[in-house]
SETI-900253 format. One record per residue (C-alpha): chain; x, z, y; residue number from 1. Coordinates in nm, 2 decimals, m for minus. Layout:
<pts>
kette;xx;zz;yy;nr
A;X;Z;Y;NUM
...
</pts>
This chain:
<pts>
kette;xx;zz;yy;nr
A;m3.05;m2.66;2.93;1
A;m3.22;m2.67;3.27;2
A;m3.12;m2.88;3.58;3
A;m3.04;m2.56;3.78;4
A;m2.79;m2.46;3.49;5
A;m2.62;m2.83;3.40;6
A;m2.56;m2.83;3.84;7
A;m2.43;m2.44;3.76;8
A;m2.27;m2.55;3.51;9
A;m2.07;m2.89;3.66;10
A;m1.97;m2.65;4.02;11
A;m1.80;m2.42;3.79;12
A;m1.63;m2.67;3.58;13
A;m1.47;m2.84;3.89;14
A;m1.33;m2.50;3.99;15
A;m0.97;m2.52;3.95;16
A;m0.83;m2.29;3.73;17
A;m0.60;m2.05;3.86;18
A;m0.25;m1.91;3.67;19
A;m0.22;m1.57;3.76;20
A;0.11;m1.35;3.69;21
A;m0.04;m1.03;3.55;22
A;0.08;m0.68;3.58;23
A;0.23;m0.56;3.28;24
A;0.01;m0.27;3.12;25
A;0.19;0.03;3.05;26
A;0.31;0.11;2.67;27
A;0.22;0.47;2.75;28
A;0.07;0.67;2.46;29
A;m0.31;0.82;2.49;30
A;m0.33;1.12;2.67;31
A;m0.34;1.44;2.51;32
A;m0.71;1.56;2.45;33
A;m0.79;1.22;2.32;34
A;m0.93;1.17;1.96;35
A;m0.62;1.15;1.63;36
A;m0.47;0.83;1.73;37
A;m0.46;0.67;1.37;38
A;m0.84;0.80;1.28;39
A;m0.94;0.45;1.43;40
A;m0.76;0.32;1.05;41
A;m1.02;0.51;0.86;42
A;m1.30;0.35;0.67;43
A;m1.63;0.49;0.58;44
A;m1.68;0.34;0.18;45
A;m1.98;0.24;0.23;46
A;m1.86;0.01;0.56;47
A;m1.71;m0.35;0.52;48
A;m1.44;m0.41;0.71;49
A;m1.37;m0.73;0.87;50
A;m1.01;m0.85;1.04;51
A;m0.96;m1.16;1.25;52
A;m0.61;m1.26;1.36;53
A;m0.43;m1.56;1.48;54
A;m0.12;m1.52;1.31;55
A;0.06;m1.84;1.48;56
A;0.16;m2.11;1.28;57
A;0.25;m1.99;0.95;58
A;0.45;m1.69;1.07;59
A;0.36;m1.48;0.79;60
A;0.48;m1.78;0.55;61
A;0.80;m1.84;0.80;62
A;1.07;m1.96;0.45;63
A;1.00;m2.30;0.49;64
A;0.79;m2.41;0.81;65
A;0.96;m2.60;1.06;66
A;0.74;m2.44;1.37;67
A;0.86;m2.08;1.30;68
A;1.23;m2.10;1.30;69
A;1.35;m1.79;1.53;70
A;1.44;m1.52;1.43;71
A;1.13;m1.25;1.47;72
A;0.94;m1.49;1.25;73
A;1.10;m1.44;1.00;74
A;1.07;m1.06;0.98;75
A;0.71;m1.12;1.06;76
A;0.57;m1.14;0.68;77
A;0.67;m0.78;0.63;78
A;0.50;m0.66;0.95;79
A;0.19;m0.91;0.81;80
A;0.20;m0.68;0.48;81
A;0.25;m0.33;0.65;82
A;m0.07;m0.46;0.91;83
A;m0.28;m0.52;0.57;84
A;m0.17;m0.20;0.37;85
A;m0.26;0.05;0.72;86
A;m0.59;m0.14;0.80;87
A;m0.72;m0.27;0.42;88
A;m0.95;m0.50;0.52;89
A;m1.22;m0.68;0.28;90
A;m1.29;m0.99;0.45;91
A;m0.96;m1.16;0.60;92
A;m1.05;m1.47;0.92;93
A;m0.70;m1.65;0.96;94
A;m0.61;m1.91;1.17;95
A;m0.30;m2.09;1.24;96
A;m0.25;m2.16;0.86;97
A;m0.06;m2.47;0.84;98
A;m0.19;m2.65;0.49;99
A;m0.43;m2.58;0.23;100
A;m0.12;m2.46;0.00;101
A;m0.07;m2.19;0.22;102
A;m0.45;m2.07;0.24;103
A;m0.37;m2.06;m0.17;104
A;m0.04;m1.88;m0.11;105
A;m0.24;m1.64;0.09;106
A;m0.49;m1.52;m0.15;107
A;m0.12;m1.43;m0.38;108
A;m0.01;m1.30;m0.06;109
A;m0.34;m1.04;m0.06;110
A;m0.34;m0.97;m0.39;111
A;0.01;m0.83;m0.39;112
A;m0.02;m0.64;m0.04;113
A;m0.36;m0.48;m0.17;114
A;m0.46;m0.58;m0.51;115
A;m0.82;m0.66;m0.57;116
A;m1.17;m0.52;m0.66;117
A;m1.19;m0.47;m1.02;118
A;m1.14;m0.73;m1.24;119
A;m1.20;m1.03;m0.97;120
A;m0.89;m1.19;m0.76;121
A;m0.90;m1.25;m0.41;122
A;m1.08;m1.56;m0.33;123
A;m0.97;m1.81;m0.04;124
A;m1.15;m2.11;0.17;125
A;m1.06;m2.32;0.45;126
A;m1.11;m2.58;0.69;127
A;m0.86;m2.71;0.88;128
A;m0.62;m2.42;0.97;129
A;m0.92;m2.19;0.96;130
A;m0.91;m1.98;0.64;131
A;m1.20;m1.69;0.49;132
A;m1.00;m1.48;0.22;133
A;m1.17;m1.18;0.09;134
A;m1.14;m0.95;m0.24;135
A;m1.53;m0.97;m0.30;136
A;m1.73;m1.31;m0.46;137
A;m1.71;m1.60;m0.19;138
A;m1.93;m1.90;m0.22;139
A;m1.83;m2.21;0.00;140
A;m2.00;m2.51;m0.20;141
A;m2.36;m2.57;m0.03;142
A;m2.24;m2.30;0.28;143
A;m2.04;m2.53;0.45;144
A;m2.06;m2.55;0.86;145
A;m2.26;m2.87;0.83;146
A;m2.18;m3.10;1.16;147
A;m2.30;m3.47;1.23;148
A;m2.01;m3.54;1.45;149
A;m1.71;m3.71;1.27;150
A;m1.44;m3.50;1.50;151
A;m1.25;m3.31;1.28;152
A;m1.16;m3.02;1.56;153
A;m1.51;m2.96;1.55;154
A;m1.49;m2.86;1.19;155
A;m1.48;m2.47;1.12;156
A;m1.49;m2.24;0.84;157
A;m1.80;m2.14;0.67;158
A;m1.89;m1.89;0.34;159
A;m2.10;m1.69;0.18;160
A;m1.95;m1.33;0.03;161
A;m2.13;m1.23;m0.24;162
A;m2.15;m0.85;m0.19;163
A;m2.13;m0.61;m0.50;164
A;m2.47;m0.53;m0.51;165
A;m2.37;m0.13;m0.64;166
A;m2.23;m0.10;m0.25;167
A;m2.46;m0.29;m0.06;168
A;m2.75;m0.31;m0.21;169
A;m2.92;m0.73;m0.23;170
A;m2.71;m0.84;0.09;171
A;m2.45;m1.07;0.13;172
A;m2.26;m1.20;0.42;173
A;m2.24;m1.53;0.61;174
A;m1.90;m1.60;0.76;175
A;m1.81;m1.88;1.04;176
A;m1.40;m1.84;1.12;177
A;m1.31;m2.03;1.40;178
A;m1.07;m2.15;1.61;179
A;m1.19;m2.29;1.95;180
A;m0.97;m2.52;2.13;181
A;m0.70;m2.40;2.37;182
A;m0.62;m2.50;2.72;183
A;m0.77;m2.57;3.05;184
A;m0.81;m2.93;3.10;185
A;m1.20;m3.05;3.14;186
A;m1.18;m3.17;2.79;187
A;m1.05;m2.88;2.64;188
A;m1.36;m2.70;2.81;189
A;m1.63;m2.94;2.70;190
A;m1.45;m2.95;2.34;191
A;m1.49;m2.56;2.34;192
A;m1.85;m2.63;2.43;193
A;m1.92;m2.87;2.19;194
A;m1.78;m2.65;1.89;195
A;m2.01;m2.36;2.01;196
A;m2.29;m2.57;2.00;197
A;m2.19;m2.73;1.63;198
A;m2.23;m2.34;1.53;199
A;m2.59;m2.25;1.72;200
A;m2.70;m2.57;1.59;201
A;m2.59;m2.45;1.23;202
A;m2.74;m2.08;1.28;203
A;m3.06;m2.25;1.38;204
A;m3.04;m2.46;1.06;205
A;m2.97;m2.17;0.82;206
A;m3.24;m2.01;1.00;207
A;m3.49;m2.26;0.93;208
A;m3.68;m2.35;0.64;209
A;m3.53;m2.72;0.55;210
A;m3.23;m2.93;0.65;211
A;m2.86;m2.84;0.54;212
A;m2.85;m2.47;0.42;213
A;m3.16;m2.21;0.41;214
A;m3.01;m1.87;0.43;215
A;m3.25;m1.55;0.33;216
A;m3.43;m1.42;0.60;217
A;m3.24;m1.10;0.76;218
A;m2.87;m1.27;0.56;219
A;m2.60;m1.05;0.79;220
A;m2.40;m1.30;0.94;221
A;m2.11;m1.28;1.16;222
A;m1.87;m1.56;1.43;223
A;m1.55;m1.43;1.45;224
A;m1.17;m1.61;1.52;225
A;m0.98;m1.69;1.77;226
A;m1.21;m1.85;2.05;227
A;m0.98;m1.91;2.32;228
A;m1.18;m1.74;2.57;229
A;m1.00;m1.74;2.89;230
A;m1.12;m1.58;3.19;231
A;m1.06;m1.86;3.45;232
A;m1.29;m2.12;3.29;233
A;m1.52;m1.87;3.26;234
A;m1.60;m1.92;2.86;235
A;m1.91;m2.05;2.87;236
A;m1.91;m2.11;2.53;237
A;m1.93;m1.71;2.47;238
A;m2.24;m1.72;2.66;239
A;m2.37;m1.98;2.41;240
A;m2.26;m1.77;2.10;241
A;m2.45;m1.50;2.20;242
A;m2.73;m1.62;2.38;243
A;m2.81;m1.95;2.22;244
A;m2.80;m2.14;2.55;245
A;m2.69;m2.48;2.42;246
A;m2.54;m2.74;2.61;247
A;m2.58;m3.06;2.46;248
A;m2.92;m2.98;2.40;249
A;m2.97;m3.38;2.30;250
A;m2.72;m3.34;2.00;251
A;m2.77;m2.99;1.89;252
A;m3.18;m2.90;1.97;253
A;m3.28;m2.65;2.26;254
A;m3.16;m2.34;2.34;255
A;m3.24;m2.05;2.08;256
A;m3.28;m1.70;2.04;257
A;m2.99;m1.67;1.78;258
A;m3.06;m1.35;1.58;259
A;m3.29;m1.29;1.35;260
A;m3.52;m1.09;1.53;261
A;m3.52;m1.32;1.83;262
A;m3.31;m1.14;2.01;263
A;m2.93;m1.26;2.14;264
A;m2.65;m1.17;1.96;265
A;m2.36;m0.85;2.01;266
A;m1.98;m0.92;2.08;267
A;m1.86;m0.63;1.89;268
A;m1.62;m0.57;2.22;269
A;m1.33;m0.42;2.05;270
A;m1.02;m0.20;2.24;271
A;m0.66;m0.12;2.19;272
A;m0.67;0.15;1.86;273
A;m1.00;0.24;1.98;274
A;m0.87;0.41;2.35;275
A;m1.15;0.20;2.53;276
A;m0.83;0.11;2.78;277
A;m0.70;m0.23;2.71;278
A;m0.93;m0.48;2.50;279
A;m0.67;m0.83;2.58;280
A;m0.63;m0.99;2.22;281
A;m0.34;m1.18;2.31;282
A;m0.06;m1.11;2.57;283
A;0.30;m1.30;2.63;284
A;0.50;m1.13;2.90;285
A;0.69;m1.43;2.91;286
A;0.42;m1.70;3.11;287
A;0.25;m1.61;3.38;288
A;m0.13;m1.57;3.21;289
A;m0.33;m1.23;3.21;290
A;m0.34;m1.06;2.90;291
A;m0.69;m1.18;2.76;292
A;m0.97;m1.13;2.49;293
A;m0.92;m1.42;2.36;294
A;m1.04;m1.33;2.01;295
A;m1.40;m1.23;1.95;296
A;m1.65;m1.09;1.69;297
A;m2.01;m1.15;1.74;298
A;m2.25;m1.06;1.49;299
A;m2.67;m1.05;1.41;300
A;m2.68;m0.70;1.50;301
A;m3.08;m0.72;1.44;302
A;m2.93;m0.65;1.04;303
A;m2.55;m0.53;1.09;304
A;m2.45;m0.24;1.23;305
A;m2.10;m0.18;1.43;306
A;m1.93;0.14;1.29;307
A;m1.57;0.09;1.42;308
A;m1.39;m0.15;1.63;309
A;m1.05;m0.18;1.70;310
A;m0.76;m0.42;1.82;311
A;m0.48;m0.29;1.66;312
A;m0.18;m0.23;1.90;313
A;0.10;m0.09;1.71;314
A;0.38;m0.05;2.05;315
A;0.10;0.23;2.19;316
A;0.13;0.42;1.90;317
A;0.30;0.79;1.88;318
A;0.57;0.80;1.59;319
A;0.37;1.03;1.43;320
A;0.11;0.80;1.37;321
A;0.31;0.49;1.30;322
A;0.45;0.72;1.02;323
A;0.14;0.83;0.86;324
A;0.00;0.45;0.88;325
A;0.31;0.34;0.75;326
A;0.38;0.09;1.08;327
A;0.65;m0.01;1.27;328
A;0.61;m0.01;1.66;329
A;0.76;m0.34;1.71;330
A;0.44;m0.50;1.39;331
A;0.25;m0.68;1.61;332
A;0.49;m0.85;1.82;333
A;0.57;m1.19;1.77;334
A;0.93;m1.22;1.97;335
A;1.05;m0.88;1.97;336
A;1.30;m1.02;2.28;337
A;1.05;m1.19;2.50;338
A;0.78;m0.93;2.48;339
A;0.56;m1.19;2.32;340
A;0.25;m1.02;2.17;341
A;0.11;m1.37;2.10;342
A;m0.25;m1.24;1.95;343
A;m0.34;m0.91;1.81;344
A;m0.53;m0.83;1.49;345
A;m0.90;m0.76;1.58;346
A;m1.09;m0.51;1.28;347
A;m1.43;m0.45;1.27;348
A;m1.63;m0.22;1.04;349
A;m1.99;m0.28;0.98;350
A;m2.25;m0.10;0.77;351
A;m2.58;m0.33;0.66;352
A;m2.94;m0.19;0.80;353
A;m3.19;m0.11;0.54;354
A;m3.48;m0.37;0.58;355
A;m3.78;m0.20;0.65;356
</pts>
């Protein structure tokens, strides 16, 4: 990083940050003229689709966990299945999953809500609360998110999926799930810094002939989770996700070019069932915050590319559609009484480009 950025860079972190109270958007329904409200749910076969979703603490596992003991939490494992069964995802990024018995109770959890592909069960890694679950081959040993810190927050999830080669031809798919740390303090900022330059540091590696993990030249690979991207700090670590523009450049090497074409990366950007509207991840009517995108995708686009993406917003939908996806209106709330969205599953599609 240059001088003129660290000195942009330390008058934006002594900013205060300001707490805004938001306007509530409208629940209205899109306007007529507008494309089928529930063709956002379909999925080309020859597409993978990809969900990310903070699910808060365990709340789709809410029978014995201390943290989730009101009373919308515990409908919220039903609302969990009826999310899988309308959007059939085939790569799952959790966070919030309190233990590693729960990321194993969550591959039971998958197979039930969707079964599996063919003969193989859904396979499930994590790190932390991070957690990778999908219903194709996943390979963790020797993928790992290699770091040479010894702070565990900076630890994230990291696999291969092993793609059926009779769908998508030689490629596979590198995953990093994350969850960035929350809040505004100073430290929280730098922490969120420091994990986004743990992961360019890692791309740059896999990248590179030698050193942790050697990835095959044009490997599709996507950073998706919950990154905690608030708009008062301003997320500078989004900047270094997609552009490579490290800032610990000691610790983690200089800036990069971070797709394989040497080119930035591409937030996939998703809205509200596809409206182009709203595109907040996470909302609570109950604090005074703006409704925010706190949840990303971001993906080597040089390889991958975006089909359909979508935040999935089941209060805007008509009842006609919530009956043909089989939803309820009130699925992606987490406290039905507070208005209390908490965050909102984020589904991407993506279809692999044929190497030249």
């Amino acid at each position: 990083m240059n001088q003129f950025k660290l000195h942009l860079l330390i008058l934006i972190l002594a900013t205060p940050t300001a707490c805004i109270a938001p306007p509530t958007p409208p629940n209205t329904r899109p306007t007529v003229g507008q494309s089928s409200e529930d063709i956002f749910l379909q999925k080309d076969p020859a597409s993978i689709r990809v969900m990310t979703y903070n699910v808060n603490w365990d709340s789709i596992f809410p029978d014995d966990d201390p943290q989730n003991h009101d009373l919308r939490a515990f409908n919220r494992v039903d609302a969990f299945r009826r999310i899988l069964r309308a959007t059939r995802p085939d790569v799952v990024c959790l966070q919030e999953i309190n233990s590693s018995r729960r990321a194993r109770d969550l591959g039971d959890f998958l197979e039930q809500a969707l079964g599996s592909s063919g003969e193989d069960e859904w396979q499930v890694v994590n790190v932390r609360d991070d957690v990778i679950a999908t219903r194709f081959g996943l390979m963790e040993n020797g993928f790992e998110l290699v770091s040479e810190n010894v702070m565990p927050s900076l630890d994230q999830a990291a696999a291969l999926i092993d793609l059926p080669d009779t769908e998508f031809g030689a490629s596979d798919l590198y995953l990093i799930c994350s969850h960035f740390k929350s809040g505004g303090d100073m430290g929280d900022i730098l922490l969120r810094g420091r994990q986004a330059d743990v992961i360019m540091a890692h791309v740059r590696d896999f990248e590179t002939q030698g050193g942790n993990l050697d990835l095959p030249a044009g490997t599709p690979f996507v950073i998706l989770g919950d990154f905690n991207a608030y708009d008062t700090d301003p997320a500078l670590h989004i900047r270094t996700l997609i552009q490579g523009d490290i800032y610990n450049e000691r610790n983690y090497g200089v800036d990069l070019q971070p797709d394989w074409d040497g080119t930035a990366l591409e937030d996939a950007m998703p809205s509200h069932n596809r409206q182009g509207v709203y595109f907040y991840t996470w909302r609570n009517d109950s604090e005074p915050f703006n409704p925010r995108a706190l949840d990303r995708v971001i993906f080597s686009d040089s390889v991958l590319h975006l089909q359909n993406a979508f935040v999935l917003n089941t209060t805007t939908l008509s009842n006609e559609a919530l009956a043909d996806s089989g939803l309820l209106r009130e699925d992606v709330l987490l406290d039905l009484q507070k208005g209390n969205y908490d965050h909102l599953p984020v589904v991407v599609d993506f279809r692999i480009r044929r190497q030249p």
